[in-house]
C-alpha positions, 0 to 999 in steps of 0.5 A, a space after each residue: 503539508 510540509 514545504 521543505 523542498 529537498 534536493 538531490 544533494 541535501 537527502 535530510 535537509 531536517 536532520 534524522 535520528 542517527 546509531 549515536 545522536 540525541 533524538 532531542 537535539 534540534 533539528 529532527 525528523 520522525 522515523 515516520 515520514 511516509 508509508 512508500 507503498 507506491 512511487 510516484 504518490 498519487 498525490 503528485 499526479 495531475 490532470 493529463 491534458 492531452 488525455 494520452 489514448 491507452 493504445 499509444 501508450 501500450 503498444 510500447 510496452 512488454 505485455 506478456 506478464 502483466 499485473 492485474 488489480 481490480 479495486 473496490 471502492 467500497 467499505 461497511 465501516 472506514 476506519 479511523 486511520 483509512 485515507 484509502 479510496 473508498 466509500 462508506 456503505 452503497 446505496 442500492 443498485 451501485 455496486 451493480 451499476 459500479 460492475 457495470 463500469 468495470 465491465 465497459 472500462 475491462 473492454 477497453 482496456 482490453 482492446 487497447 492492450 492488445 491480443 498478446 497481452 497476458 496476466 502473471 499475477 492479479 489482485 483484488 483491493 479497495 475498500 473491501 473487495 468482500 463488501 460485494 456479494 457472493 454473486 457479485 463477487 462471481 461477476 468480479 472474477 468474470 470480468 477478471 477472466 471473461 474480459 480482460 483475459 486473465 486465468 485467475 486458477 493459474 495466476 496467483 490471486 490476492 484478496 483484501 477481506 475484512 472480518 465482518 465480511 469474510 462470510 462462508 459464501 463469499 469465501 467459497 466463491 474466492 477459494 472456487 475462483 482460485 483465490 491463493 491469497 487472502 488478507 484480513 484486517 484485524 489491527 488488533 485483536 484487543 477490543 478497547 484497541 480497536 474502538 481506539 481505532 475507530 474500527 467496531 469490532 469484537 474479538 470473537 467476530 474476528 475470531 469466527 471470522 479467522 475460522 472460516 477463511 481456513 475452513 475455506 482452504 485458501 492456501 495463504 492468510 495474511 494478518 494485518 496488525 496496527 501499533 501505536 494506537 492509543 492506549 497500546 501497550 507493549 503487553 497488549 501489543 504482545 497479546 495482539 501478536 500472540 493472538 494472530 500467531 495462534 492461527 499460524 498465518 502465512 504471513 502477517 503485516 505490521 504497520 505503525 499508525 499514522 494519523 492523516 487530513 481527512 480521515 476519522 483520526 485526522 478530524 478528531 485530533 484537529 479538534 479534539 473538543 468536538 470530536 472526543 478525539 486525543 492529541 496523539 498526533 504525529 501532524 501528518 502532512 496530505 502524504 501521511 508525512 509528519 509536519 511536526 513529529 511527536 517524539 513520545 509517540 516516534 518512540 513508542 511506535 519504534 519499541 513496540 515495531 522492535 519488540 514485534 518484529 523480534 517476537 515474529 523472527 523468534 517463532 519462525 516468521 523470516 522478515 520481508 521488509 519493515 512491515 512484511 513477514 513471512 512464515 518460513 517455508 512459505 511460497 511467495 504469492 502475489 500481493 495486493 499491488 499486482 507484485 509478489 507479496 510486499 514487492 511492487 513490480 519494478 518493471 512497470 506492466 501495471 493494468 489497473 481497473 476501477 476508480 481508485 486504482 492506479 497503472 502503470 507503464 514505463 512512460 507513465 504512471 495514471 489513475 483516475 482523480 484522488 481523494 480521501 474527503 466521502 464527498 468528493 470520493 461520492 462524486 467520483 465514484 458517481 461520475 465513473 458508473 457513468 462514463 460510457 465505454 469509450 471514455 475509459 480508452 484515455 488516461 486522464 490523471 497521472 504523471 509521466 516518467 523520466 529516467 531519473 523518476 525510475 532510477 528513484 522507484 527501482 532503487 527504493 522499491 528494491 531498498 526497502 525489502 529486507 533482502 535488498 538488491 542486486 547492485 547489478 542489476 540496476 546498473 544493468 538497466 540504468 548504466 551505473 551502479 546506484 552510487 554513482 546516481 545517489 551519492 548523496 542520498 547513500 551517504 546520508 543512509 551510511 552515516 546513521 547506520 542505516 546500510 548493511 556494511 558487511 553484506 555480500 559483496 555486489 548487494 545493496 542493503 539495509 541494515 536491521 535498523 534502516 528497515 525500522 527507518 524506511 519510513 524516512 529511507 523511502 521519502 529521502 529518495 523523493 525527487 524534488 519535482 515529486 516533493 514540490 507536486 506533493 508539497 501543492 496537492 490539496 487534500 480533498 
């Protein structure tokens, strides 16, 4: 893990790659520091140890549009480049006793929300949601309805899949349970590409796989697609692009590969020998950050990202942020994180379920432990199904929220999407407008080019080539108490 600490004053203390400057001159930063899906990284959470009751913690809240997540630990395979929560396969009988947990911890939650609580959106993550059953699969949904109260026929509902357990039955559970979204890792439709990947897979499965969720009829599909793999070509890239294109997916993600601690790719490149594994590696620090950037292989992920994008927006697809693009004439639709599509909720009113799965409230942001290491992921998820209902009422795990803290996640939640946002706003809910809170940080942005200069007046933007930079526009709004917490945690 990198120690640099930055400060609120010094957004690049290492330097970036600007519009006119030599990416080779010293100093330099990778365009890939951290995928900022989620602010704070659970990698600065900590222990809570006044284990602060839900009720006390809610009651404050607004609670009548709430997100709801139901995460899934569990996975048939873990991919090379995974460092999400999950667990490889389950022994018999976990998955039951797992929906056992979420059951009891569904009631307390419930009860500490409150009866006005109501739901706007829900989503199913992991792991692989579809790595349960079709009669599990039906008991998830009721513990979603029955439990926690949210009409999942009348709220838009996102559901992660993989291609080998995207069956018909499972399918036609989620379609019947009014399932309006559906998202299947592919990575690549190119089968050297995926073994590359560590992710087994044969293009025809995928293929199937594809059919039968149109054949199911849920409204949007979502692709997910991986460059930088090794071996990846501009010309196999496109062969990717087109073969996803072919199904007319409402929607496609492109993320650029990033190698980090503990995961297949992670261990194969700190030893190679024993591992067969390759020395591209971008050095990724416990976050995902680049602790030595590989300027070969930064480049290469920009091209390939550049010649995507511009494939994607030339038949139809209008960009939603770096990695998000959407059909055009398509209908929003909420995402995995509980928000719409790519868009995490900037308000807080995050309900999460499970291990693995974070909340969110004004005041705090909490989870259960984090881990990426299968023996310590085993040992919580064996230390949750054993919990009794009352151990869920408290939160345990988490980070409190000050106003500097939510000034940073509104401002690089709402940067980050291609549309920007409403300076406004911002300082309708924060007193001043962003530049007065992040001088330094707008500077640094505008000097490399990375601003919309000649957007509309009162909107803050990136400019085309900011959105191929968010992974290091994101990072650069840290603050250094996150920085330091992160900079300490100790992967696991």
């Amino acid at each position: 893990m990198s120690t640099t600490t930055v400060s609120a004053a010094v957004p690049f203390p290492d330097g970036a790659p600007g519009p006119h400057r030599d990416p080779h001159q010293s100093p330099y930063r990778s365009p890939y520091q951290s995928y900022v899906y989620a602010y704070p990284h659970k990698t600065a959470y900590r222990r809570l140890p006044d284990r602060p009751a839900l009720r006390g913690l809610w009651e404050r809240e607004r609670t009548d549009a709430l997100s709801l997540y139901l995460h899934i630990p569990f996975c048939e395979v873990r991919c090379g480049f995974c460092n999400l929560f999950t667990r490889i396969g389950a022994p018999d009988g976990l998955t039951g006793a797992y929906l056992d947990a979420l059951e009891r911890q569904a009631g307390s939650v419930r009860e500490a929300l409150g009866e006005g609580a109501r739901f706007a959106t829900a989503a199913f993550g992991g792991g692989t949601p579809t790595f349960l059953t079709a009669a599990e699969l039906e008991r998830l949904c009721d513990i979603a309805e029955e439990r926690m109260g949210a009409d999942l026929r009348a709220v838009p509902l996102s559901v992660e899949a993989s291609p080998s357990t995207a069956t018909a039955d499972r399918l036609a559970v989620l379609a019947g349970r009014g399932t309006t979204r559906l998202s299947i890792g592919v990575q690549s439709f190119v089968d050297a590409e995926a073994r590359a990947a560590v992710r087994p897979q044969r293009r025809s499965d995928v293929e199937a796989a594809l059919g039968r969720v149109r054949e199911a009829g849920i409204p949007v599909l979502n692709i997910d697609l991986i460059y930088g793999i090794e071996g990846q070509t501009t010309a196999t890239w496109q062969r990717s692009l087109d073969a996803a294109l072919a199904w007319e997916p409402e929607e496609l993600y492109l993320y650029p590969l990033y190698v980090r601690p503990l995961t297949g790719l992670g261990r194969a490149v700190a030893d190679p020998d024993t591992s067969g594994g390759s020395d591209a590696s971008d050095g990724s620090d416990a976050s995902g950050g680049p602790a030595v950037p590989d300027l070969r292989w930064d480049a290469q992920r920009l091209a390939l990202y550049r010649h995507g994008r511009d494939h994607l927006l030339a038949h139809g697809y209008e960009q939603v942020s770096m990695r998000m693009f959407r059909r055009t004439g398509t209908t929003a639709t909420a995402g995995t994180d509980g928000g719409t599509a790519d868009h995490a909720c900037q308000t807080d009113g995050m309900v999460g379920l499970g291990c693995g799965a974070r909340s969110y409230t004004s005041a705090l942001h909490y989870s259960f432990d984090y881990a990426v290491g299968m023996r310590r992921i085993r040992s919580i998820i064996d230390d949750y199904v054993s919990r009794p209902a009352e151990s869920f009422a408290h939160a345990e795990v988490g980070r409190w929220m000050d106003n500097d803290e939510a000034r940073r996640r509104h401002l690089l939640q709402s940067l980050l999407q291609a549309e920007g946002m409403e300076t406004a706003h911002y300082t309708d809910r924060f007193g001043a407008p962003p530049a007065e809170h992040f001088p330094a940080e707008l500077a640094g942005f505008a000097e490399r080019g990375w601003l919309d200069e000649g957007g509309a007046p009162g909107r803050l933007r990136l400019s085309a080539e900011g959105l191929a930079h968010s992974d290091a526009v994101g990072p650069a709004l840290f603050s250094p108490s996150v920085r330091a917490a992160m900079a300490a945690y100790d992967p696991r």
